[in-house]
VODREN-986251 format. One record per residue: x, y negated, z of N, C-alpha, C in turn; residue in three letters; residue number from 1. Coordinates in nm, 3 decimals, decimal comma. Atoms other than C-alpha are relative to their C-alpha. Layout:
<rs>
<r><n_x>X</n_x><n_y>Y</n_y><n_z>Z</n_z><ca_x>X</ca_x><ca_y>Y</ca_y><ca_z>Z</ca_z><c_x>X</c_x><c_y>Y</c_y><c_z>Z</c_z><rest>ALA</rest><nr>NUM</nr></r>
...
</rs>
This chain:
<rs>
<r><n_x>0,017</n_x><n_y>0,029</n_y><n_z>0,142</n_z><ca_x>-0,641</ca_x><ca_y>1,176</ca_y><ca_z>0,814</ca_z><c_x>0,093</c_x><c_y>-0,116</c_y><c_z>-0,037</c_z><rest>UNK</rest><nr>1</nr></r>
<r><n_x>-0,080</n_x><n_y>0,087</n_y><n_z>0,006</n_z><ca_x>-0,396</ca_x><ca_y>0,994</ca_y><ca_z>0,660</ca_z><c_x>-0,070</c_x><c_y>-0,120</c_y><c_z>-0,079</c_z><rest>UNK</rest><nr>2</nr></r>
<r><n_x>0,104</n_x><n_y>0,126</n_y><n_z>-0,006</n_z><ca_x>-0,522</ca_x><ca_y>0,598</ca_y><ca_z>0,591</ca_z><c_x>0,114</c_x><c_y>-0,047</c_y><c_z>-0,132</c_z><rest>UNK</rest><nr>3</nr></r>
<r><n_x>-0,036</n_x><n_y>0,061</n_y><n_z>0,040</n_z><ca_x>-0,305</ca_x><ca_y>0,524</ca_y><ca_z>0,310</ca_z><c_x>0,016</c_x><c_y>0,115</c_y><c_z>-0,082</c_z><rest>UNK</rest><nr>4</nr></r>
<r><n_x>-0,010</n_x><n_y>-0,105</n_y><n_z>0,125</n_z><ca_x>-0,216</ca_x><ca_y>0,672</ca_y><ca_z>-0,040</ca_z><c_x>0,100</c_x><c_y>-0,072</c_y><c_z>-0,098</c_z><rest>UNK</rest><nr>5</nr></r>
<r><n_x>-0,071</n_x><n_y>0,087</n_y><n_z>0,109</n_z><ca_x>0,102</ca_x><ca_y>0,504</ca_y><ca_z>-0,219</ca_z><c_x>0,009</c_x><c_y>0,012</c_y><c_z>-0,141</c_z><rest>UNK</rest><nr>6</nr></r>
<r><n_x>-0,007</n_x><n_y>-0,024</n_y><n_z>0,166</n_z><ca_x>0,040</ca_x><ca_y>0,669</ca_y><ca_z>-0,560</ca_z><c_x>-0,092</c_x><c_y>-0,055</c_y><c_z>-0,038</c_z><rest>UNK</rest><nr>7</nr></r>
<r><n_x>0,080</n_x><n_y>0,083</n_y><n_z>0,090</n_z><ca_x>-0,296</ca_x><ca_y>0,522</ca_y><ca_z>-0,594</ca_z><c_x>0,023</c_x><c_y>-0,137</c_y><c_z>0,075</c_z><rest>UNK</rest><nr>8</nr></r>
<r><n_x>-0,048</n_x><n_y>0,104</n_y><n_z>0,006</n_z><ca_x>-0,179</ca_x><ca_y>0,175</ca_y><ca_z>-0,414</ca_z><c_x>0,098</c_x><c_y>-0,074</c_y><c_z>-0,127</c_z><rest>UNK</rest><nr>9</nr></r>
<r><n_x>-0,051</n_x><n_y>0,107</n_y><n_z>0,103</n_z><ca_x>0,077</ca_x><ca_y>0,119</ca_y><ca_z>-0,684</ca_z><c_x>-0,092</c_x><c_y>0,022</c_y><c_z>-0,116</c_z><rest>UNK</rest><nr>10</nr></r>
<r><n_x>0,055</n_x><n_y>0,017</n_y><n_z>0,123</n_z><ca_x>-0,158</ca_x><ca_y>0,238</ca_y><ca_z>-0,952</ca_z><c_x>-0,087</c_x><c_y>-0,118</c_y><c_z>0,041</c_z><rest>UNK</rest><nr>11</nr></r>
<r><n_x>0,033</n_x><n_y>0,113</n_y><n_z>-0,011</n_z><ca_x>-0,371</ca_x><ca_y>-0,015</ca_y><ca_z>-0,842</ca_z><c_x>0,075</c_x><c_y>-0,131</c_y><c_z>-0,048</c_z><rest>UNK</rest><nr>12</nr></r>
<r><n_x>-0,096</n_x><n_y>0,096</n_y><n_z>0,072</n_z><ca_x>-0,121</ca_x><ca_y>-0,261</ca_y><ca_z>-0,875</ca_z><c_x>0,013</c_x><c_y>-0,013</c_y><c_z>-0,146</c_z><rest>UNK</rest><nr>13</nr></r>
<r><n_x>-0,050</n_x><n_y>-0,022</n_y><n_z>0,106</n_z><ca_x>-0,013</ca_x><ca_y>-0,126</ca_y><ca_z>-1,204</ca_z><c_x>-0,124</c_x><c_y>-0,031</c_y><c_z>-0,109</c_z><rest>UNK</rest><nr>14</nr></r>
<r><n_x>0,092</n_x><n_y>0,014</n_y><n_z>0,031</n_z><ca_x>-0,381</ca_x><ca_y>-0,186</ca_y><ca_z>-1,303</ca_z><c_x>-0,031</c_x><c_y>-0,173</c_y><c_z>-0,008</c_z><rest>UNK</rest><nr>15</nr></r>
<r><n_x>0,047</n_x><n_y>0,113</n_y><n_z>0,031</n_z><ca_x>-0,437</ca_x><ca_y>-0,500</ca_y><ca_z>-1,223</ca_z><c_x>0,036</c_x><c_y>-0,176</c_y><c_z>-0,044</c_z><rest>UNK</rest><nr>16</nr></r>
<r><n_x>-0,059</n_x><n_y>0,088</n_y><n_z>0,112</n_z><ca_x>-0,183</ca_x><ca_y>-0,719</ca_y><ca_z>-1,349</ca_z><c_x>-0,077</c_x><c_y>-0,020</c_y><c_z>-0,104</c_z><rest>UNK</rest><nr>17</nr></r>
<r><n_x>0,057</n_x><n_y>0,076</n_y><n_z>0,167</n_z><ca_x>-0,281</ca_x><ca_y>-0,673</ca_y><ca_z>-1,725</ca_z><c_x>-0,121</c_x><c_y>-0,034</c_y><c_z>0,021</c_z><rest>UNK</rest><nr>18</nr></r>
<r><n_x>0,088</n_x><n_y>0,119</n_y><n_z>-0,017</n_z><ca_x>-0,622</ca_x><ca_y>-0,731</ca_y><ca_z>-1,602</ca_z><c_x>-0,038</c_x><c_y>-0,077</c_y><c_z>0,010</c_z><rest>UNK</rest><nr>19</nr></r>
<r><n_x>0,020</n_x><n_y>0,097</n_y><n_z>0,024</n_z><ca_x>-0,589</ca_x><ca_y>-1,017</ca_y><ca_z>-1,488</ca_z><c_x>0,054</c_x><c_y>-0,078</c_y><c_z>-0,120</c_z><rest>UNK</rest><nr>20</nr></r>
<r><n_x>-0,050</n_x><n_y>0,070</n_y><n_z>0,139</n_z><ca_x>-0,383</ca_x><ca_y>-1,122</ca_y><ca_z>-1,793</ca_z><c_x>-0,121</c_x><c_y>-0,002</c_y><c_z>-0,089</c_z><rest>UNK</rest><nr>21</nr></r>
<r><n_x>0,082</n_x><n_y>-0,036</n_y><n_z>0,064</n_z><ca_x>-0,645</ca_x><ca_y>-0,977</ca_y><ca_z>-1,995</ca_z><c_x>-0,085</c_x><c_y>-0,119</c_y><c_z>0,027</c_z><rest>UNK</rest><nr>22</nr></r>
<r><n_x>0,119</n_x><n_y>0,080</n_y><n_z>-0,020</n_z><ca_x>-0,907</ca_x><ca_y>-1,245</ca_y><ca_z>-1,840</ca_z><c_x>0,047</c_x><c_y>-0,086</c_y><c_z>-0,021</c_z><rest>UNK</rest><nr>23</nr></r>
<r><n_x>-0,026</n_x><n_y>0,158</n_y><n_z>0,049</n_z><ca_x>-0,688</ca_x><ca_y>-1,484</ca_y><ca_z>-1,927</ca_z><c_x>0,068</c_x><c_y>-0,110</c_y><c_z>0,195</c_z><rest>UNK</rest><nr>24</nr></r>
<r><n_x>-0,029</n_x><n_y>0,045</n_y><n_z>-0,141</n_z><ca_x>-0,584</ca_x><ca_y>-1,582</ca_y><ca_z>-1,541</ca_z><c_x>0,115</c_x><c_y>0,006</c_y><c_z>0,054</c_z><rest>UNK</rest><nr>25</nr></r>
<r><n_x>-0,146</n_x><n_y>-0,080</n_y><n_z>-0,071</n_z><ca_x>-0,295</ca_x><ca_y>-1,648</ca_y><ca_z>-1,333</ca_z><c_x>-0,038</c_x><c_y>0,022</c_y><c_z>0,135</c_z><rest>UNK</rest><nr>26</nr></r>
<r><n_x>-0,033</n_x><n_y>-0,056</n_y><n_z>-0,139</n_z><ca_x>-0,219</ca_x><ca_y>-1,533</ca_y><ca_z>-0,995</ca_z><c_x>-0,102</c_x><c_y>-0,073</c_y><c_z>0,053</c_z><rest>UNK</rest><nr>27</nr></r>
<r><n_x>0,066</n_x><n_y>0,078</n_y><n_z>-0,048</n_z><ca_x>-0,314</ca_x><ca_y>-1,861</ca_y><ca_z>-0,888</ca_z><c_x>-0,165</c_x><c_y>-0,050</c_y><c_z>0,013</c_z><rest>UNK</rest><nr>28</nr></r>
<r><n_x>0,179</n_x><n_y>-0,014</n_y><n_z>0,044</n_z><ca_x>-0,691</ca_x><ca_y>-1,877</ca_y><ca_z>-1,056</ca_z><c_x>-0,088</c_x><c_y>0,118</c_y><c_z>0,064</c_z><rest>UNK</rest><nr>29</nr></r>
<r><n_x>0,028</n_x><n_y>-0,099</n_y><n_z>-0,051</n_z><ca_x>-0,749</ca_x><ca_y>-1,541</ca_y><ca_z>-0,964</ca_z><c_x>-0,036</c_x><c_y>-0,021</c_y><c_z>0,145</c_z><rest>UNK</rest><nr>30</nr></r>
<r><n_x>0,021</n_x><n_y>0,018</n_y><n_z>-0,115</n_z><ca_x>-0,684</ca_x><ca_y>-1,630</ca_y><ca_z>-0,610</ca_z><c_x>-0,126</c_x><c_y>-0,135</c_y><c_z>0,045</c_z><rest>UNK</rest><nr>31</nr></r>
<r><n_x>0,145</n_x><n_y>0,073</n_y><n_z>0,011</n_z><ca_x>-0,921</ca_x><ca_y>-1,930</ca_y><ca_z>-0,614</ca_z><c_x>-0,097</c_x><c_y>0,078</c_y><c_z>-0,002</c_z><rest>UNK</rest><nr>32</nr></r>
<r><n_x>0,148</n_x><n_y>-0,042</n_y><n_z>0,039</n_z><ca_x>-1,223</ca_x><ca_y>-1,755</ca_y><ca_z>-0,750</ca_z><c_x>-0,001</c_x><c_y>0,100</c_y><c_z>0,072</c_z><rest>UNK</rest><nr>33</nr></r>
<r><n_x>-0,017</n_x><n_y>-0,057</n_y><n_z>-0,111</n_z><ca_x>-1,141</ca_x><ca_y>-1,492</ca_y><ca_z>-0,482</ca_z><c_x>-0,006</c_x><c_y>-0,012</c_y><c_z>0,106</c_z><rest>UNK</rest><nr>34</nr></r>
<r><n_x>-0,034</n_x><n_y>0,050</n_y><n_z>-0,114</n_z><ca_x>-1,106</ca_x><ca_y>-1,709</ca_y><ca_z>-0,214</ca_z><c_x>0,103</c_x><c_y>0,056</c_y><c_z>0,110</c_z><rest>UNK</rest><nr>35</nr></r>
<r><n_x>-0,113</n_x><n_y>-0,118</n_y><n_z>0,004</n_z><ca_x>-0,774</ca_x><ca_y>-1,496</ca_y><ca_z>-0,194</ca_z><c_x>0,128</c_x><c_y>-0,078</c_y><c_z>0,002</c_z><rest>UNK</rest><nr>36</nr></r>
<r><n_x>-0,137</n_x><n_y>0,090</n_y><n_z>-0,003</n_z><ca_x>-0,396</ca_x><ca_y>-1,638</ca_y><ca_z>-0,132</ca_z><c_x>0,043</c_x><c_y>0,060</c_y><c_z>-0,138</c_z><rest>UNK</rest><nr>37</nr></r>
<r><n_x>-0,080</n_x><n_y>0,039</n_y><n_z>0,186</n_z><ca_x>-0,196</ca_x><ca_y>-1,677</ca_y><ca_z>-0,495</ca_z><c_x>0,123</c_x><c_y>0,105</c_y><c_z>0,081</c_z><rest>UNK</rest><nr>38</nr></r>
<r><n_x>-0,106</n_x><n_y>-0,051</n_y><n_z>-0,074</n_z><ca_x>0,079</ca_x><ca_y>-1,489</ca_y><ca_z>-0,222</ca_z><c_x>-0,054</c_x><c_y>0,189</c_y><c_z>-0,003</c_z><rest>UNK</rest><nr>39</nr></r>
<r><n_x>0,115</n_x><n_y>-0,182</n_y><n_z>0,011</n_z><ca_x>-0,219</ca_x><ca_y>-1,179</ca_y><ca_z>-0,159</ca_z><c_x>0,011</c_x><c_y>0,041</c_y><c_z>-0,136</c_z><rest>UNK</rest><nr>40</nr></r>
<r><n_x>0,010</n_x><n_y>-0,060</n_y><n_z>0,164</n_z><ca_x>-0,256</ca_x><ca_y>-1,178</ca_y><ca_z>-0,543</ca_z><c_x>0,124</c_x><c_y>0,100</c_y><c_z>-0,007</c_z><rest>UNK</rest><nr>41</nr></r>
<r><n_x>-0,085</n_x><n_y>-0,025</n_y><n_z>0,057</n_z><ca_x>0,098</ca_x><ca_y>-1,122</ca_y><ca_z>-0,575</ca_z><c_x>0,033</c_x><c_y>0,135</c_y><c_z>0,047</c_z><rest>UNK</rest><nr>42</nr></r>
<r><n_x>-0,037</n_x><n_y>-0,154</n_y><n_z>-0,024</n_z><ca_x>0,120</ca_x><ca_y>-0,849</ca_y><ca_z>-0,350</ca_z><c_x>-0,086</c_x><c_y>0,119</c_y><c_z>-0,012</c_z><rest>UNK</rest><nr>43</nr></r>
<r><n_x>0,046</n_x><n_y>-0,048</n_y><n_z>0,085</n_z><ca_x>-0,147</ca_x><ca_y>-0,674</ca_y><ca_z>-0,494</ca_z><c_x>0,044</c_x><c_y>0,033</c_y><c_z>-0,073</c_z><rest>UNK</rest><nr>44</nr></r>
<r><n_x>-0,037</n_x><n_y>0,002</n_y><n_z>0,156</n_z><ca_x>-0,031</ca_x><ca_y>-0,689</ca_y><ca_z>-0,811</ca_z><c_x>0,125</c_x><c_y>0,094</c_y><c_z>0,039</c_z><rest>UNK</rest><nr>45</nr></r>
<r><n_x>-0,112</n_x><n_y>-0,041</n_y><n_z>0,000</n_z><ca_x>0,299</ca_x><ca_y>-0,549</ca_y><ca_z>-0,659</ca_z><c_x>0,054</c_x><c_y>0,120</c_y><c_z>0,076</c_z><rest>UNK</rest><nr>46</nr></r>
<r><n_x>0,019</n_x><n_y>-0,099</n_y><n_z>-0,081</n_z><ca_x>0,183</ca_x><ca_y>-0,293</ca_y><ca_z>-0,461</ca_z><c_x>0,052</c_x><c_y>0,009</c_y><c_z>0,151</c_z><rest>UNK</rest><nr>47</nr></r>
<r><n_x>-0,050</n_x><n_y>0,049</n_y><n_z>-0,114</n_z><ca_x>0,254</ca_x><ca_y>-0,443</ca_y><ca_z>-0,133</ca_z><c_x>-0,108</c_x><c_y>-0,023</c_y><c_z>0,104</c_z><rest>UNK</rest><nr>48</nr></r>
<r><n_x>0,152</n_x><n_y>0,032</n_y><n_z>-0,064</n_z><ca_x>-0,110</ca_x><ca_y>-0,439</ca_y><ca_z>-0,020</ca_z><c_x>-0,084</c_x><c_y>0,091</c_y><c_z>0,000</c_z><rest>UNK</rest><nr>49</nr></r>
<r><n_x>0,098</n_x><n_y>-0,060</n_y><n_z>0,062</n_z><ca_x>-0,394</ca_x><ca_y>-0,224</ca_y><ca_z>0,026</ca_z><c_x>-0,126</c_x><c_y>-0,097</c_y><c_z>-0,014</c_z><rest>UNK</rest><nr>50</nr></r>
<r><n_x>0,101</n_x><n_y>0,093</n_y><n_z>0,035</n_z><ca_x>-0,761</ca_x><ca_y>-0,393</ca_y><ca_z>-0,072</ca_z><c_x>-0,100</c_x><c_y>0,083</c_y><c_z>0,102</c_z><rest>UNK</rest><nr>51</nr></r>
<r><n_x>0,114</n_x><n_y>-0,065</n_y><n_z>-0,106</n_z><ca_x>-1,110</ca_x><ca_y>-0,331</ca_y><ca_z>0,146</ca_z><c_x>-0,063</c_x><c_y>0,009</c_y><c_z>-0,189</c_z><rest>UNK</rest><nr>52</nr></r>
<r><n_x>0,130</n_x><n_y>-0,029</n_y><n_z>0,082</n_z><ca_x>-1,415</ca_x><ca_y>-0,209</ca_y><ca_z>-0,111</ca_z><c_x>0,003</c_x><c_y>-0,174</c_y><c_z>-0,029</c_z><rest>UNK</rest><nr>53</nr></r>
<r><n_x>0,077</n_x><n_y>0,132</n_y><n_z>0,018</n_z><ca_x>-1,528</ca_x><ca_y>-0,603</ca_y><ca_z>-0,073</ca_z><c_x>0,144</c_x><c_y>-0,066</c_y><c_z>-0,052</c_z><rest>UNK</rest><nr>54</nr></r>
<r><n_x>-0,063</n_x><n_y>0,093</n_y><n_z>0,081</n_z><ca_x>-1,216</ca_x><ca_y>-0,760</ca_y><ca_z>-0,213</ca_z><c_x>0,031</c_x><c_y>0,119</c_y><c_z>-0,160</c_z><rest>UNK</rest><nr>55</nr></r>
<r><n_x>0,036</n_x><n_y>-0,061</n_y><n_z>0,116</n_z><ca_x>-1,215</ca_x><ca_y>-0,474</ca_y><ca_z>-0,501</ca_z><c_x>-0,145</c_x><c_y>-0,041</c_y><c_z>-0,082</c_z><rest>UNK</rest><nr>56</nr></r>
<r><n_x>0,078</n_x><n_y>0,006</n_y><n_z>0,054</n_z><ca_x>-1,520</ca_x><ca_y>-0,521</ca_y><ca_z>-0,563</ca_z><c_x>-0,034</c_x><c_y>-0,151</c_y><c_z>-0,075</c_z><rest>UNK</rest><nr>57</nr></r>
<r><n_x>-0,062</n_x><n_y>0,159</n_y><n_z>0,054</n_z><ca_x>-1,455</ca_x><ca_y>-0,939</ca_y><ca_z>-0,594</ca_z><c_x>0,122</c_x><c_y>0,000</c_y><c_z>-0,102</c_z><rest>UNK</rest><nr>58</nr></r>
<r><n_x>-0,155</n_x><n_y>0,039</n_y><n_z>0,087</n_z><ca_x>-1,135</ca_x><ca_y>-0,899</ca_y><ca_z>-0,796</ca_z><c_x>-0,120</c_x><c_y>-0,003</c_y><c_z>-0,135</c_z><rest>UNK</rest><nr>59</nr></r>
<r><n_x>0,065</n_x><n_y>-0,071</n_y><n_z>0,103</n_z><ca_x>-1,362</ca_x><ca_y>-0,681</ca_y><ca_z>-1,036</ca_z><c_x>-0,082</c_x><c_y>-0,120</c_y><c_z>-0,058</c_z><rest>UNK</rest><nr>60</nr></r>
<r><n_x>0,086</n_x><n_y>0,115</n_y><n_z>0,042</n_z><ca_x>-1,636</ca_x><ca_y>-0,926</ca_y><ca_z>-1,084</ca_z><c_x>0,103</c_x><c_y>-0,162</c_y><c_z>-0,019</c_z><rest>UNK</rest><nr>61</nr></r>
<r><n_x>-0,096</n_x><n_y>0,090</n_y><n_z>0,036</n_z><ca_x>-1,353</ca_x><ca_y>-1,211</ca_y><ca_z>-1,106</ca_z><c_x>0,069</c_x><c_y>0,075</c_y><c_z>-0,146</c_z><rest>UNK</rest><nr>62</nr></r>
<r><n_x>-0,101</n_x><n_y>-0,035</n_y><n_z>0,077</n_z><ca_x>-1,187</ca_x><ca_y>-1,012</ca_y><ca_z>-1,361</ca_z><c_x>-0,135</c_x><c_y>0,010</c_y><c_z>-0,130</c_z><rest>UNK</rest><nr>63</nr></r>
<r><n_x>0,103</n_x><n_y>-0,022</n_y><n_z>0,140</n_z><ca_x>-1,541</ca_x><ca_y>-0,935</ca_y><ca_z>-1,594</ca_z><c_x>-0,018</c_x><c_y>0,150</c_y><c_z>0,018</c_z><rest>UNK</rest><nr>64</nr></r>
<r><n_x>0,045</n_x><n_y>-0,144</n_y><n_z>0,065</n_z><ca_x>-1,523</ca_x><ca_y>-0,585</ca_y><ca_z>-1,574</ca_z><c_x>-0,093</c_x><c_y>0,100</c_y><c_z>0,192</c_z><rest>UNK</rest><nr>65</nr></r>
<r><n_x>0,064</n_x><n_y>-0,048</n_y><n_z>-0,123</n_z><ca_x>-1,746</ca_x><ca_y>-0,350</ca_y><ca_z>-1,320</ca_z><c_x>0,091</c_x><c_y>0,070</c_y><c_z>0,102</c_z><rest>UNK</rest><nr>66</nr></r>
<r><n_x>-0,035</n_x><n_y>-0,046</n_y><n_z>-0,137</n_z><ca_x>-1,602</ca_x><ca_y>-0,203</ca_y><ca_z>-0,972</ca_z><c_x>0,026</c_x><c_y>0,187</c_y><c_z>-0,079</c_z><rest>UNK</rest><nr>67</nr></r>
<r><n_x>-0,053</n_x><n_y>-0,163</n_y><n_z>0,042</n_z><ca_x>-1,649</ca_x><ca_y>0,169</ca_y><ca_z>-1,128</ca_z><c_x>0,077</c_x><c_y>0,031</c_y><c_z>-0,108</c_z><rest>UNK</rest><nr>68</nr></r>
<r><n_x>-0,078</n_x><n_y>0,044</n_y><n_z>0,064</n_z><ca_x>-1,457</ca_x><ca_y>0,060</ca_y><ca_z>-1,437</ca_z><c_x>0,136</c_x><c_y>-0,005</c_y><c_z>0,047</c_z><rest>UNK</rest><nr>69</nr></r>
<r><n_x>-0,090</n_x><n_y>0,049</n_y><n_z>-0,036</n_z><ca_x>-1,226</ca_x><ca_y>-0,094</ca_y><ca_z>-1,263</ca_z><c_x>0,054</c_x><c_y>0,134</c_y><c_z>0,049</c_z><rest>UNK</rest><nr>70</nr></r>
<r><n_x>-0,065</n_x><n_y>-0,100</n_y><n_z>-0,075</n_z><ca_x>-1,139</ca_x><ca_y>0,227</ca_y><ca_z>-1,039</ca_z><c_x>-0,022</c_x><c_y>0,115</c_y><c_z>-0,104</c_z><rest>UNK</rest><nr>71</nr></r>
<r><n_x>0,008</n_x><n_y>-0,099</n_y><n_z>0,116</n_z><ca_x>-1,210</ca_x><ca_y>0,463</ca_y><ca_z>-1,319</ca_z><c_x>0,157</c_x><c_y>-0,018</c_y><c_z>-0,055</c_z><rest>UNK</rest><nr>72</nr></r>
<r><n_x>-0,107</n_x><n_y>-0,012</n_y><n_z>0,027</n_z><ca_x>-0,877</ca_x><ca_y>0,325</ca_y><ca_z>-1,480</ca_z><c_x>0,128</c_x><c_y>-0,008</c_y><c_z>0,116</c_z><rest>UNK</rest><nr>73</nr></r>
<r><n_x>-0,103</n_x><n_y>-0,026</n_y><n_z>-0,156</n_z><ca_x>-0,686</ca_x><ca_y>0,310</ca_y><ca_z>-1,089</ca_z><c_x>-0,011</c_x><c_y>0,152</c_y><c_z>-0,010</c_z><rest>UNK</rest><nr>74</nr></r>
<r><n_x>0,023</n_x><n_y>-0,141</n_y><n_z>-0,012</n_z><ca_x>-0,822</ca_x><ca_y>0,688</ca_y><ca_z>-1,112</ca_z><c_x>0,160</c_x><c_y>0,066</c_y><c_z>-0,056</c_z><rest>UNK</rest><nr>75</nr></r>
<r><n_x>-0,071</n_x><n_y>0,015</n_y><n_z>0,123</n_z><ca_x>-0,619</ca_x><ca_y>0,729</ca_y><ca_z>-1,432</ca_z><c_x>0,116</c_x><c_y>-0,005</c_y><c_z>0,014</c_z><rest>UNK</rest><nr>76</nr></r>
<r><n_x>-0,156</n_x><n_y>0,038</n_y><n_z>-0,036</n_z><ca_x>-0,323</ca_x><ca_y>0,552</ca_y><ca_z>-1,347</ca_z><c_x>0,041</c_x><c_y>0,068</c_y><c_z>0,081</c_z><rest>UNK</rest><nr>77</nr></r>
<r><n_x>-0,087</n_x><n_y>-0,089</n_y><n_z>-0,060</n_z><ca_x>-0,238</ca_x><ca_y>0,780</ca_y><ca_z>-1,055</ca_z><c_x>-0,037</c_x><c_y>0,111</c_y><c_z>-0,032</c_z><rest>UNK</rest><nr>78</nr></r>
<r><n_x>0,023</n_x><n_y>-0,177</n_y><n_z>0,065</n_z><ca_x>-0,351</ca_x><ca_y>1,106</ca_y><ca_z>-1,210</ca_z><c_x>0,116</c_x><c_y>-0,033</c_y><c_z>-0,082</c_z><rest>UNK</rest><nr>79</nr></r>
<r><n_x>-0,086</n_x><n_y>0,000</n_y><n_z>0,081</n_z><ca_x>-0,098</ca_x><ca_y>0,961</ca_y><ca_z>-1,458</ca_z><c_x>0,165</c_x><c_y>0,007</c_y><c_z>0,045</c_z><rest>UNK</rest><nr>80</nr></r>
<r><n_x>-0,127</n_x><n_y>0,028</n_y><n_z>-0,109</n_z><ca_x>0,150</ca_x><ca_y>0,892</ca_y><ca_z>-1,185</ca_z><c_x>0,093</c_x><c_y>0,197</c_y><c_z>0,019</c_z><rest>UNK</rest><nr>81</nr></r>
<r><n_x>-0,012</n_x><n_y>-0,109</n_y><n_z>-0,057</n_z><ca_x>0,112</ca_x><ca_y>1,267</ca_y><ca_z>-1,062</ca_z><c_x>0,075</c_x><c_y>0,111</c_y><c_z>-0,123</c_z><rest>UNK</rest><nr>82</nr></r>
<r><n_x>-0,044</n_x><n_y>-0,068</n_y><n_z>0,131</n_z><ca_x>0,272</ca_x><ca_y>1,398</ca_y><ca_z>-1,384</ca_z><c_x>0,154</c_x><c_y>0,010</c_y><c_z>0,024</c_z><rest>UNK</rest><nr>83</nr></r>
</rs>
């Protein structure tokens, strides 16, 4: 089984930039209230990372919005990808 999926890794990414913009946060804040490197953020954000459930599920609640939310629009973004 393959352990990785780069269309929904960068949607991820592609997701959670404006989110965090959206909350009003930078890299750096984000990573704080994460207890997350400002370096991890970035590669997140840049699709240079994959996440476990437990730091998804921390971004989410750092960010305001819920975990099934959150992956509801990652869904999205690579269904959008697949076009």
């Amino acid at each position: 089984m393959e352990r990785t999926n780069a269309r929904l890794i960068r949607a991820f990414g592609k997701v959670l930039k404006p989110k965090r913009r959206e909350a009003g946060l930078s890299q750096e804040e984000l990573a704080f209230r994460t207890e997350l490197s400002p370096s991890y953020i970035s590669l997140l954000e840049t699709s240079n990372r994959q996440r476990t459930l437990t730091v998804l599920a921390e971004l989410a609640n750092c960010l305001g919005v819920g975990l099934p939310d959150l992956l509801t629009e990652v869904m999205a973004e690579e269904a959008s990808s697949e076009r």
